[in-house]
C-alpha positions in Angstrom: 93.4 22.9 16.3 96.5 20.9 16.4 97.9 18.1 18.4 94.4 16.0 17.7 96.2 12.4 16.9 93.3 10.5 18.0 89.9 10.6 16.2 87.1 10.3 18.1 83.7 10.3 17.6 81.9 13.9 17.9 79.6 13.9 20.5 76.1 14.7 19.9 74.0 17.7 21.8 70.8 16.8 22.6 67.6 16.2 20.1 64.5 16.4 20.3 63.7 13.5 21.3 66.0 13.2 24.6 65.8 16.8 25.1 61.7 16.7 25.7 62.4 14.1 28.4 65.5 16.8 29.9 62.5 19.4 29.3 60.3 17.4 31.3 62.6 17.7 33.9 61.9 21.1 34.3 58.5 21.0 34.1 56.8 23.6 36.6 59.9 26.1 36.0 57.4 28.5 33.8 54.0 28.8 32.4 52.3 28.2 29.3 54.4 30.5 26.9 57.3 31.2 29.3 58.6 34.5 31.1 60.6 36.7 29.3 62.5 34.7 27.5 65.1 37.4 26.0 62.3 39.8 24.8 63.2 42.6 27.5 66.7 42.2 26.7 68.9 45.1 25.4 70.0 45.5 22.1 73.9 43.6 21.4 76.5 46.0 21.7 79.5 43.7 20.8 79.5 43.7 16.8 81.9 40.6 16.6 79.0 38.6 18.3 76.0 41.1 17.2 74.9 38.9 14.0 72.6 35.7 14.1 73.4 33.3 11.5 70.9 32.7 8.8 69.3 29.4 8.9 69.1 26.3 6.9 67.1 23.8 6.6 68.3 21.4 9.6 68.5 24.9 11.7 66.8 26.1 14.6 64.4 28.7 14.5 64.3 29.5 17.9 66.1 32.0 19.2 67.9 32.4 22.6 69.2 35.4 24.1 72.6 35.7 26.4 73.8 38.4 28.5 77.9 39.0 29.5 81.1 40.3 29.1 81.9 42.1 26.1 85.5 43.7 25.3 88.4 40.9 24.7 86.6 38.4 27.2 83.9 38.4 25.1 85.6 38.2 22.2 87.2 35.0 23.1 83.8 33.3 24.1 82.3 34.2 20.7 85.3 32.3 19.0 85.4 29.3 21.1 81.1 29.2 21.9 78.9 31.9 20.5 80.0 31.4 17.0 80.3 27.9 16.5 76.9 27.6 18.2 75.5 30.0 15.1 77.1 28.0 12.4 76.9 24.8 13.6 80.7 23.8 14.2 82.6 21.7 16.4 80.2 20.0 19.0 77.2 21.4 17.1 75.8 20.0 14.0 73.5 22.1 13.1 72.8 26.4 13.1 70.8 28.2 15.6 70.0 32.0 16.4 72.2 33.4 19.2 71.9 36.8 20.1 74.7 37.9 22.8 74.3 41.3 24.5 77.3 42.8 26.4 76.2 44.1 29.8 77.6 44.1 33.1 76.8 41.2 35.5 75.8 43.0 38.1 73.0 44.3 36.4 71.6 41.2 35.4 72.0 39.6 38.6 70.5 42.1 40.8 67.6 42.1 38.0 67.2 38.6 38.4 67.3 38.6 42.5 64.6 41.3 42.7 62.5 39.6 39.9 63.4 35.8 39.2 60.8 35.0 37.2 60.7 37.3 34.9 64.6 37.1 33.3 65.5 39.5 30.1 67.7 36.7 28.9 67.9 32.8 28.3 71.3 32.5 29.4 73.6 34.4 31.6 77.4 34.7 32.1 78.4 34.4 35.7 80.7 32.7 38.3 79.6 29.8 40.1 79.0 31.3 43.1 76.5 33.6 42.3 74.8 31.0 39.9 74.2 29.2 42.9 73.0 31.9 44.5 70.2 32.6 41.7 69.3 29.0 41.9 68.5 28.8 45.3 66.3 31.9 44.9 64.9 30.2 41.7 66.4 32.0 39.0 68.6 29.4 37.2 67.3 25.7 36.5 69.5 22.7 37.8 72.0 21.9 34.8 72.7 18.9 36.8 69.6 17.5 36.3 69.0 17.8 32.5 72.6 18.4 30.5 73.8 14.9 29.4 77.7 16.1 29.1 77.5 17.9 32.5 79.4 15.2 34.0 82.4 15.9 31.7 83.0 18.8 33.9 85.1 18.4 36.7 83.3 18.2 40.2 85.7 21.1 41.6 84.3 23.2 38.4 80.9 23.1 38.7 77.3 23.2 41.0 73.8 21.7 41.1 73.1 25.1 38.9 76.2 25.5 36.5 78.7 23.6 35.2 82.2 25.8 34.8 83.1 26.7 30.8 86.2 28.6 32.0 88.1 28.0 35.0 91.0 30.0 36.6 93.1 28.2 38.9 94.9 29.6 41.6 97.7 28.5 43.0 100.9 29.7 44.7 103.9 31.4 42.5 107.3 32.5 43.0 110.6 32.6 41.2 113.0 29.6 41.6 115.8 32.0 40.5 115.1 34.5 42.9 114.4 31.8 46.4 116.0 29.2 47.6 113.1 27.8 49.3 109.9 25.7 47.6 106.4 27.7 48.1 104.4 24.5 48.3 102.5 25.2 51.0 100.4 28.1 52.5 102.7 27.8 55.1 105.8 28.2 53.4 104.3 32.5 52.6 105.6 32.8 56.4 109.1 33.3 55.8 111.3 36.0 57.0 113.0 35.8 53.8 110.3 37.0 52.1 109.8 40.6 53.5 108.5 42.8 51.7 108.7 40.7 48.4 105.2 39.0 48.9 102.2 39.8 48.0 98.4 39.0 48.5 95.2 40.3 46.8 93.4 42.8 48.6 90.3 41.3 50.3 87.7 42.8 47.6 90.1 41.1 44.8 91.1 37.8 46.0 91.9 38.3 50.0 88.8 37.1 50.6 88.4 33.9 48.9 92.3 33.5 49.8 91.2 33.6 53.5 88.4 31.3 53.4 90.5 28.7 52.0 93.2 29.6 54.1 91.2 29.1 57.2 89.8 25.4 56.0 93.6 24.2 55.7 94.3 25.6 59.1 91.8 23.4 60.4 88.8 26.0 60.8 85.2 26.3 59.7 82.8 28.9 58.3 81.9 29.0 62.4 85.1 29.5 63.5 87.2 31.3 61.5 89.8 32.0 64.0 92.8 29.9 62.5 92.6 31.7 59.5 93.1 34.9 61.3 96.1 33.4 63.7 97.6 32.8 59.9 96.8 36.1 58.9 98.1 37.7 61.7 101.5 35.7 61.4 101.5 36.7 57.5 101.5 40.2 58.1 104.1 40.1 60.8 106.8 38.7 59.5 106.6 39.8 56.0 105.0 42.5 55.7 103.2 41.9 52.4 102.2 44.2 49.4 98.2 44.3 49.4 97.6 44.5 45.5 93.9 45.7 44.5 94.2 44.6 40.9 95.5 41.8 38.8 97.5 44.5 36.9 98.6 45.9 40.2 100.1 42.4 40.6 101.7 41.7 37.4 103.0 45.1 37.8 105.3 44.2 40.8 106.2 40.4 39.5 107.6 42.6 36.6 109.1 44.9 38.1 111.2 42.6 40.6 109.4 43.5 43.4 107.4 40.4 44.2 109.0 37.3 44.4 105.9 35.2 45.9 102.2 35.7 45.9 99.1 33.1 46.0 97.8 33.8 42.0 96.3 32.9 38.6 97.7 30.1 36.6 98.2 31.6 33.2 99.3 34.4 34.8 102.5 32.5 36.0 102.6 31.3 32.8 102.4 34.5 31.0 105.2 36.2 33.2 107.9 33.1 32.2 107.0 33.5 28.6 106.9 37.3 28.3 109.4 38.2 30.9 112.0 34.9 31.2 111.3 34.1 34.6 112.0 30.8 36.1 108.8 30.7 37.3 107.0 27.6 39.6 103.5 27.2 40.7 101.7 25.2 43.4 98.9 23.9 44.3 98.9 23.8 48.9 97.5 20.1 49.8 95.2 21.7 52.1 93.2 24.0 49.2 92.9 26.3 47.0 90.4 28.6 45.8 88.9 28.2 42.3 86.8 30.4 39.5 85.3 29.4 37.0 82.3 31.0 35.3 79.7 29.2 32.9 76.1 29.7 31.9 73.3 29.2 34.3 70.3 28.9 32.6 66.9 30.8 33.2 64.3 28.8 35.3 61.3 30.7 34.3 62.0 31.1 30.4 60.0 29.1 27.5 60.5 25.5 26.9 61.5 26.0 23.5 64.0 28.5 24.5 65.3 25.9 27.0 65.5 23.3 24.6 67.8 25.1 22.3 69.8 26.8 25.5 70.5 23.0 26.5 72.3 22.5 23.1 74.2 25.2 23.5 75.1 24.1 27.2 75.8 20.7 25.7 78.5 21.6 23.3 80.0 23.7 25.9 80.7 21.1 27.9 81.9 18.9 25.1 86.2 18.2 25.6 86.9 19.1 22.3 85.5 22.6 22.1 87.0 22.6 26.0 90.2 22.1 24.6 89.8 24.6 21.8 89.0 27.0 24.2 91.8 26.3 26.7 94.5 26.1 23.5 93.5 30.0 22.7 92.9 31.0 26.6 96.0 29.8 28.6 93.8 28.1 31.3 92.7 24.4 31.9 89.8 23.0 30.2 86.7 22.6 32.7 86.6 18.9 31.5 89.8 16.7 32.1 89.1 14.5 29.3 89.5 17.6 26.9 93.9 16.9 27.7 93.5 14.4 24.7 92.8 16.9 22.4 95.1 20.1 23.2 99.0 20.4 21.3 101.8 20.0 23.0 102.8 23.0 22.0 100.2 24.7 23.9 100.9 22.6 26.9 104.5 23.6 26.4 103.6 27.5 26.2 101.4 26.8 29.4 102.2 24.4 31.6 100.1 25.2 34.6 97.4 24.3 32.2 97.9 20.4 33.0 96.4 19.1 35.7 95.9 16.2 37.6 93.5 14.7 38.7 94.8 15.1 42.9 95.3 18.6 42.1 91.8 19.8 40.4 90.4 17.8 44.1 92.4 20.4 46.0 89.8 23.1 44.4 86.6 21.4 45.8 86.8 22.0 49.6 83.3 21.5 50.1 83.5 25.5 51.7 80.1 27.1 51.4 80.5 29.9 48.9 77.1 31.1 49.5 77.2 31.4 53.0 80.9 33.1 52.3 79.0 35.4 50.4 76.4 36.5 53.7 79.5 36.5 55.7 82.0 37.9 54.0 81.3 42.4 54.7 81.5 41.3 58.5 84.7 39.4 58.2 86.3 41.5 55.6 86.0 44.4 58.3 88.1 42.4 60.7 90.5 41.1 58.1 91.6 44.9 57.0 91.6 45.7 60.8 94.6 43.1 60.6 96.2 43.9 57.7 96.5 47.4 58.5 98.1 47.0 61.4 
């Protein structure tokens, strides 16, 4: 990767010495021999991540088992995690046995709510909102509590259960060569000169999480979510926004000239001044913004073995350098800040959005309660179409 000018020293997952007293932690979390471990899992259906690599002799001869995405997304996470986990690259300095099966999340998850103890898979790929979810039913073990590189990650990125691998910054966008007003603010969407060239993501997309964070900078609370509507309501009026139900659906009308503001994805903005020569801006509103990022919770109720070696994996995951890797070949920020060090200029010239500061990534952490969000949101989605259909 290039743009590395300062060496540093590679940072060590953990060994077996630390990682029996990380072990230890979790003592309790599953009975002699484990749970399932990975042995109910389903066979790997993504060949570019279907192989284990053979072992030497420093290697691991445990094997863990993770469920997620396959399809490109899954394809980048093999280059930047699976694979140098296998081979022992980057953050990892020795080989271990990964096998990776591509299955929907929603599978997995509801599996894993129905039956916690008893999880098909080591490791799972999910957003941090539902890995919190699984940990407060006692699914997924506290990575806060045992992963020594979990404080790279930035707090906004990350939970008592998982520590973000991939974020996706929102922010809001519009084009400087089409406005002569700054979008700056969630405010600023409320402009008559906007009419019908805004648009928001439909409340099963992004609406939802757009609202939430929407009413907290209005002043509101998960109790009283009434500023956020007043907002809302204002929104609607006076410009009279496209509702997209897709990110495609959205890039769709940035292309085709028909939006010129919409709250969205960071590499997204970038992607549409690179591909498409727009004079595009992005910012993030003082009062907050809503924030993905997905990771790898790890099973409570699997072996200890099988947690030791998932630990290295989470350790080198978290380590800047493969963060910056990642980020380089992705087009989003790295989950830890310090990774900045390590990524070219001339992928933070292709992406700009992919720099940020410090103040910024604290606009993402708004202390809202995602799970709660998550009880609440069919009842307050109802009232939000009500509004928007109007």
């Amino acid at each position: 990767m290039g743009g590395k000018q300062n060496p540093r020293t590679r940072r060590n997952v953990v060994k077996s010495i630390g990682g029996a007293a990380a072990i230890a932690a979790l003592a309790g979390c599953s009975g002699a021999g484990g749970g399932g471990g990975g042995s109910g899992g389903s066979t790997d259906t993504d060949a570019s991540t279907s192989t284990d690599s053979s072992t030497s002799s420093g290697a691991s001869n445990v094997e863990i088992t993770l469920a997620g995405t396959g399809g490109s997304w899954g394809d980048a996470r093999a280059n930047a995690f699976y694979d140098p986990f296998r081979n022992g690259e980057m953050a990892w300095d020795e080989e271990h046995k990964l096998t990776f099966s591509s299955v929907p999340s929603e599978q997995y998850t509801s599996s894993l709510k129905r039956s916690p103890e008893n999880p098909q898979y080591d490791l799972v790929e999910l957003d941090g909102q539902r890995a919190e979810l699984l940990g407060k039913r006692g699914a997924a073990a506290k990575q806060a509590d045992v992963i020594d590189n979990f404080d790279n990650v930035a707090d906004a990125y990350k939970n008592d259960y998982m520590g973000g691998t991939t974020v996706f910054p929102r922010g809001l966008a519009y084009r400087k060569d089409k406005l002569d007003v700054e979008i700056e603010e969630w405010d600023d969407l409320i402009d008559p000169a906007l009419r019908g060239k805004v648009s928001i993501g439909s409340w099963d997309q992004a609406g939802s999480k757009y609202f939430f964070a929407i009413n907290h900078a209005k002043g509101g609370t998960l109790d009283d979510l009434e500023p956020g509507f007043n907002w809302l309501r204002e929104f609607i009026d006076v410009t009279d926004p496209k509702i997209t139900t897709s990110t495609d659906q959205a890039m769709q009308f940035w292309r085709n000239g028909e939006v010129y503001a919409a709250p969205f994805l960071s590499a997204r903005v970038d992607q549409l001044r690179n591909d498409q020569g727009y004079d595009m801006a992005f910012a993030i509103p003082t009062g907050g913004m809503v924030m993905d990022y997905w990771g790898y919770p790890m099973m409570k109720h699997t072996s200890d073995d099988k947690k030791q070696v998932a630990m290295e994996f989470l350790e080198g995951a978290f380590d800047p350098e493969v963060q910056a890797n990642f980020a380089e070949s992705f087009g989003y920020p790295p989950a830890t800040p310090d990774s900045y060090e390590f990524i070219s200029d001339e992928a933070k010239e292709r992406h700009p959005t992919m720099i940020l500061s410090d103040e910024q990534i604290s606009r993402f952490d708004m202390g809202i309660d995602w799970t709660r969000v998550a009880e609440m949101s069919p009842e307050v989605g109802q009232e939000w179409r009500k509004i928007v259909s109007q």
